[in-house]
C-alpha positions as CSV (number, residue, x, y, z in Angstrom):
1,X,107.6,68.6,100.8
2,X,108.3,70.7,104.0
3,X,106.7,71.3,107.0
4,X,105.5,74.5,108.3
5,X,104.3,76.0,110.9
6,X,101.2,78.5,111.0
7,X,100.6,82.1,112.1
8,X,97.0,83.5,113.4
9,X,95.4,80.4,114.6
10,X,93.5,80.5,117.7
11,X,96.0,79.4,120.4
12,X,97.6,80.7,123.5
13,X,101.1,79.8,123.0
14,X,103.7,81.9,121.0
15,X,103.8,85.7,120.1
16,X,101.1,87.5,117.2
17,X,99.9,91.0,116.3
18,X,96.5,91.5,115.8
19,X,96.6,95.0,114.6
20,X,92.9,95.2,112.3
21,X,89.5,94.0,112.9
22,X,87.5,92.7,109.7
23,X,85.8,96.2,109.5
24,X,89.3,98.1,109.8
25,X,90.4,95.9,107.1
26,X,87.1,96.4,104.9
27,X,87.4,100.4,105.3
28,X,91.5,100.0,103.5
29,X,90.2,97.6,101.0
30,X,87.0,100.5,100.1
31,X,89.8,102.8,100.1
32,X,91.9,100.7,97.7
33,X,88.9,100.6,95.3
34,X,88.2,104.2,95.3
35,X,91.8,105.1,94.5
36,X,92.2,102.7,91.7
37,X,88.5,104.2,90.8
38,X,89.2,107.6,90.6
39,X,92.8,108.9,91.4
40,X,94.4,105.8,88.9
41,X,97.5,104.0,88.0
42,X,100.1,105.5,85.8
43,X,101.3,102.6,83.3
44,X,103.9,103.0,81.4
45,X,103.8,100.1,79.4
46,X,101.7,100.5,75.9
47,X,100.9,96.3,75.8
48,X,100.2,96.6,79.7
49,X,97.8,99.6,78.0
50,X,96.2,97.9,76.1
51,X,95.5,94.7,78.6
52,X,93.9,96.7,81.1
53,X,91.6,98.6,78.4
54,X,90.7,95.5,76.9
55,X,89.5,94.1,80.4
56,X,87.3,96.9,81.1
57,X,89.6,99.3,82.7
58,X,89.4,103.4,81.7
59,X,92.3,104.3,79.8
60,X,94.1,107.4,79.0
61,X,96.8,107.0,76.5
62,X,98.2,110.1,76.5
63,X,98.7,110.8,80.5
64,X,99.2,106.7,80.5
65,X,96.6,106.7,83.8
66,X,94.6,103.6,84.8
67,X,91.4,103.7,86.2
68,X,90.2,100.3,87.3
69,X,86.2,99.8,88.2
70,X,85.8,98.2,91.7
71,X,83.8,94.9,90.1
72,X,87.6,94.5,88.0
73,X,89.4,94.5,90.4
74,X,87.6,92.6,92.9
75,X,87.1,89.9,90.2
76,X,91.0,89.5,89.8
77,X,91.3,89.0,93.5
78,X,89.2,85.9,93.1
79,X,90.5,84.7,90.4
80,X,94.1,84.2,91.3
81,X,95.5,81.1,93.0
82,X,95.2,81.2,97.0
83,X,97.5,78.6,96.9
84,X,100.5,78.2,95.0
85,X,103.4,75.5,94.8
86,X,106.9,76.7,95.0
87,X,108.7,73.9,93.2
88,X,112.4,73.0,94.6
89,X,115.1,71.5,92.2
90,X,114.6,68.8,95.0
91,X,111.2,67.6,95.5
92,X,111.9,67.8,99.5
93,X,112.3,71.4,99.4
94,X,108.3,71.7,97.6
95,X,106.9,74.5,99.6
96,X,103.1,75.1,99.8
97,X,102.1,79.3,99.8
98,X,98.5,80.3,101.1
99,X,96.4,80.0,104.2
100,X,98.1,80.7,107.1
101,X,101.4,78.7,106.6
102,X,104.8,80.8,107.3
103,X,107.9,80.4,105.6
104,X,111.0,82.1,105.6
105,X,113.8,83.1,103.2
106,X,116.9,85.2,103.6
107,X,116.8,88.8,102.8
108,X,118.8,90.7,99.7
109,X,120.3,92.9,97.7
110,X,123.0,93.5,99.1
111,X,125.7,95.9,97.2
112,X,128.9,95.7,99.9
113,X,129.5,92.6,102.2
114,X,131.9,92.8,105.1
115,X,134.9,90.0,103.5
116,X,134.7,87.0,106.0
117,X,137.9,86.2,105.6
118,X,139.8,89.6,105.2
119,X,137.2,91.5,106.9
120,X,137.5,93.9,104.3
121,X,134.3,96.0,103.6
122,X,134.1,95.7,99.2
123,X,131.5,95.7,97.0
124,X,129.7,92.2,96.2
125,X,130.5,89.7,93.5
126,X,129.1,86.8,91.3
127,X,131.2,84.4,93.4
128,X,129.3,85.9,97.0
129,X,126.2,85.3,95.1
130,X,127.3,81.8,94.6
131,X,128.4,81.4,98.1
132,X,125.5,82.7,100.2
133,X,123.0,81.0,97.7
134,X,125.0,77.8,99.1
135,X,124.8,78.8,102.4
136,X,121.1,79.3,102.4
137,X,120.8,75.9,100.5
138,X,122.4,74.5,104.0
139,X,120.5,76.3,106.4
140,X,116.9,74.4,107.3
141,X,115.8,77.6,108.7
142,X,115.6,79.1,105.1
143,X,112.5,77.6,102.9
144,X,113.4,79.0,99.8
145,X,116.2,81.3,98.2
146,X,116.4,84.7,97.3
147,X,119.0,86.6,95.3
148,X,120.8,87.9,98.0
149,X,123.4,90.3,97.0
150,X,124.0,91.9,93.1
151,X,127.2,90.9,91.3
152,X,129.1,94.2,90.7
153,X,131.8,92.4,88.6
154,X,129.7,91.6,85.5
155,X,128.0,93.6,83.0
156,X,124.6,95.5,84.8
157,X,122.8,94.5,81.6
158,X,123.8,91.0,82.3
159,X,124.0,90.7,85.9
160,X,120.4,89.1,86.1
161,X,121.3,86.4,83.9
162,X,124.5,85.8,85.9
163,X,122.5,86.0,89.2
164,X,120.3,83.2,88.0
165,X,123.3,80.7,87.0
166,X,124.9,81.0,90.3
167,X,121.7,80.4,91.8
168,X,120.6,77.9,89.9
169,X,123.8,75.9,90.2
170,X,124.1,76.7,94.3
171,X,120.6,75.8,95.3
172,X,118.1,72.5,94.9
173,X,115.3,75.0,96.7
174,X,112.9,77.1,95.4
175,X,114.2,80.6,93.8
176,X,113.2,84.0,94.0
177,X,114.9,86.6,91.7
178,X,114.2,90.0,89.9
179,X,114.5,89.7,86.4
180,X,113.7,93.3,85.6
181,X,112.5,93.1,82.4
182,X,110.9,90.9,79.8
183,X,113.6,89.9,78.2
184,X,115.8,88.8,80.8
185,X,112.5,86.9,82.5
186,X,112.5,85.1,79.1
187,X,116.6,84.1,79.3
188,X,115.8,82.9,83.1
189,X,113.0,80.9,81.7
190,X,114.6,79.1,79.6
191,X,117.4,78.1,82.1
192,X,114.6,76.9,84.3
193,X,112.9,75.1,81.5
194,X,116.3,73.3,80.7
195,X,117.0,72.3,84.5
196,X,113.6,70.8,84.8
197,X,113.4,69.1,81.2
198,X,111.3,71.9,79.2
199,X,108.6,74.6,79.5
200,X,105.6,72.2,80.4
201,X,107.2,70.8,83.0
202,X,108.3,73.8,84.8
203,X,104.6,75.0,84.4
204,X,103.8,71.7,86.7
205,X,107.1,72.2,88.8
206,X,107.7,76.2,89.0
207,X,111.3,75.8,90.5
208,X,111.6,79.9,90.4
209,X,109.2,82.9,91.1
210,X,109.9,86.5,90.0
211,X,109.8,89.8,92.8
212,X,108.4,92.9,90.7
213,X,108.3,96.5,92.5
214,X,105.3,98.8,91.6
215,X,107.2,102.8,91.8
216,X,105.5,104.6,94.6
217,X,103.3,106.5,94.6
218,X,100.6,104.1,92.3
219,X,102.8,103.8,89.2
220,X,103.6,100.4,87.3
221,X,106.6,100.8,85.6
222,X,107.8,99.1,82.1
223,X,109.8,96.4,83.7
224,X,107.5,95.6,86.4
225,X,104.6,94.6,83.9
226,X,106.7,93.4,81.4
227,X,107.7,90.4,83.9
228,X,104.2,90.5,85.4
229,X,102.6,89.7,81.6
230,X,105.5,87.1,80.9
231,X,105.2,85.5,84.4
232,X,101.6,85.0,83.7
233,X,101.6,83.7,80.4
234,X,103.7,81.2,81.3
235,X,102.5,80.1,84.8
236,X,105.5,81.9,86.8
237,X,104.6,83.2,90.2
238,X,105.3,86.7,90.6
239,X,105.4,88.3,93.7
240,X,103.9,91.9,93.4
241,X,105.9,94.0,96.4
242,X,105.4,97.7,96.9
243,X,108.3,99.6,98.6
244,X,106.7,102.7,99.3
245,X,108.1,104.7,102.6
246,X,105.8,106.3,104.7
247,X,106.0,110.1,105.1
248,X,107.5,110.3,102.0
249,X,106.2,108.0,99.1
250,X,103.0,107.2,100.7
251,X,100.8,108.5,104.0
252,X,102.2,108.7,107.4
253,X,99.6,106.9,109.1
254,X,99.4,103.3,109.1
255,X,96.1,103.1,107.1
256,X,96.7,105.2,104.5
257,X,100.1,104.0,104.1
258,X,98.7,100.9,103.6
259,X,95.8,102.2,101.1
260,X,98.8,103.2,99.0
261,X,100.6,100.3,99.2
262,X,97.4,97.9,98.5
263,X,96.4,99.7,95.4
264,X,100.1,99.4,94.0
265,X,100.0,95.6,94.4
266,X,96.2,95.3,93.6
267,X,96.6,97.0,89.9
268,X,99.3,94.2,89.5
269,X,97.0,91.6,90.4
270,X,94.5,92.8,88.1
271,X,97.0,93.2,85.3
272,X,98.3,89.4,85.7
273,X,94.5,87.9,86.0
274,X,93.4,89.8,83.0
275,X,96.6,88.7,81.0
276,X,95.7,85.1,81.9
277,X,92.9,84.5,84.4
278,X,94.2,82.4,87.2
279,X,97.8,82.9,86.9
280,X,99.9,82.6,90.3
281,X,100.1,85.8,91.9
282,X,101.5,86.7,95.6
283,X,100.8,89.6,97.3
284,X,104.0,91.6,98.5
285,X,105.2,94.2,100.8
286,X,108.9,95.5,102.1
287,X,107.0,99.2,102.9
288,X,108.6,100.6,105.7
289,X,108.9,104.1,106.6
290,X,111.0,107.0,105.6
291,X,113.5,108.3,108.2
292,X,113.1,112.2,107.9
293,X,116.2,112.4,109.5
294,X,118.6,110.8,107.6
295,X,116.5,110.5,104.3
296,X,116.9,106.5,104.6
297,X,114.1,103.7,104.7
298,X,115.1,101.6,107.6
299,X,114.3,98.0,107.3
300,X,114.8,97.4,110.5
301,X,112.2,99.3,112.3
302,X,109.1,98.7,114.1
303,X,107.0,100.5,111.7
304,X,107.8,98.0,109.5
305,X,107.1,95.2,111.5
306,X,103.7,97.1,112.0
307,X,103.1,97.5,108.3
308,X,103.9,94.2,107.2
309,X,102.1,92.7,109.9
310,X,98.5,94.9,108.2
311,X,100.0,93.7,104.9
312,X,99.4,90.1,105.9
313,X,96.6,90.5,107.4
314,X,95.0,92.0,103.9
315,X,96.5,89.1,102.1
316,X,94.7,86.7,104.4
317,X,91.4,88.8,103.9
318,X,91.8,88.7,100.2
319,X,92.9,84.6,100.1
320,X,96.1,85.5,98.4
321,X,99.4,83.7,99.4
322,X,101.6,86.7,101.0
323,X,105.3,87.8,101.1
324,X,106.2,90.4,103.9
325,X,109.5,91.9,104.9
326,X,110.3,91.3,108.7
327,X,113.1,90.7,111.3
């Protein structure tokens, strides 16, 4: 198991961010549950349909918008896990996710990589995957791995599949990768399953976690609840992480951004506790903000680090382990 160190307890030393009070962070959540309440979800997915309607949601079939009743929603939050193990190939790597414990991970998905040999500037391979998985494997500073750049010299359909071998076979720490889809979650399962010695086993030892990104503004696309409904049933972690960019796919200000932002991951978490009631769930964010001058969403900025520090601060008031982009 690895050590950790923790965020937000009461001590002098060190660096924090403070940036809601308990009421600030009550007025987003009453927000959240008005949204989901009355503006909706648009669901694409017909099975992900018909989950939410049998657990009480108001559906619309035709428009495909979810309305989810406060008591739904805030019955999901206590249902999933406010812990969770992340299983390493290597029993030293185990990492424990909840509370105030802080972890880190490298960063991805890269599409061009500056060579280190040749210094060239090229578009990313299966073989970089391979070697920066290996890399991060070395580094104590990293607690887990995630797929940090995409293999542009294999098929697109494929290239999850090809991801998770390279990973797989580069790493004995926990994995993080976006399987975008169903199917492909299903061909990463079993490569898991045959790594650890079968599907029960993995349930006890989860040795990977999926990422899943909600479309901003409040839509859950197919291929994010296809590997939200496969992830729970069979006791996968996924980590639910909105992207939405301020001025642009969600508010400006910092509260409403996050409003936006908590009712994306929120309908997730509902949808993965009423396909199985206590399946792992985290709660994530990269939001950031929109440059309206060059169009881009900066990962880099301040606003980010402001964003993502509310975004953990909401995962600490709902007891759900959190993922947050940062630098």
């Amino acid at each position: 198991m690895r050590s950790e160190v923790q965020a937000g307890v009461s001590k002098f030393e060190g660096f924090g961010l403070n940036i809601f009070s308990d009421n600030e962070l009550y007025d987003i959540h009453s927000g959240t549950l008005e949204v989901l309440e009355k503006t909706g979800i648009k669901v694409e997915s017909k099975e992900a349909l018909e989950i939410f309607a049998a657990g009480g949601a108001s559906v619309n079939f035709e428009t495909r918008v979810v309305k989810i009743p406060p008591h739904i929603v805030e019955d999901a939050i206590r249902s999933a896990p406010n812990t969770i193990l992340l299983a390493g190939r290597n029993p030293k790597h185990d990492i424990i996710l909840g509370g105030k414990r802080v972890h880190f991970i490298n960063f991805g998905e890269g599409v061009s990589i500056i060579d280190p040999y040749t210094k060239e500037y090229r578009k990313t391979t299966k073989q970089d995957v391979a070697n920066i998985s290996r890399f991060c494997d070395a580094m104590s500073e990293m607690d887990a791995v995630l797929r940090p750049v995409a293999p542009q010299d294999v098929p697109p359909v494929a290239a999850v599949v090809h991801n998770a071998e390279v990973i797989f076979n580069n790493t004995s720490k926990h994995v993080f990768i976006g399987t975008e889809g169903g199917k492909n979650f299903k061909k990463v399962l079993k490569m898991a399953a045959a790594i650890v010695g079968g599907e029960e086993k993995l349930r006890e030892r989860p040795i990977f976690s999926c990422n899943v990104c909600p479309t901003s503004p409040l839509q859950l696309v197919g291929h994010c609840t296809e590997v939200i409904i496969e992830g729970a049933r069979a006791g996968i972690a996924v980590n639910v992480l909105s992207m939405a960019m301020a001025g642009a796919t969600s508010p400006i200000t910092l509260a409403g951004s996050l409003v936006t932002h908590n009712a994306e991951v929120l309908s997730g978490i509902v949808l993965s506790q009423l396909t199985r009631k206590g399946a792992p769930v985290i709660y994530g964010s990269s939001t950031t903000i929109m440059d309206l001058r060059f169009a881009t969403a900066p990962v880099g900025s301040p606003e980010l680090g402001m964003i993502n520090a509310g975004v953990a601060k909401l995962a600490q008031f709902y007891l759900l382990p959190s993922w947050v982009a940062g630098g």
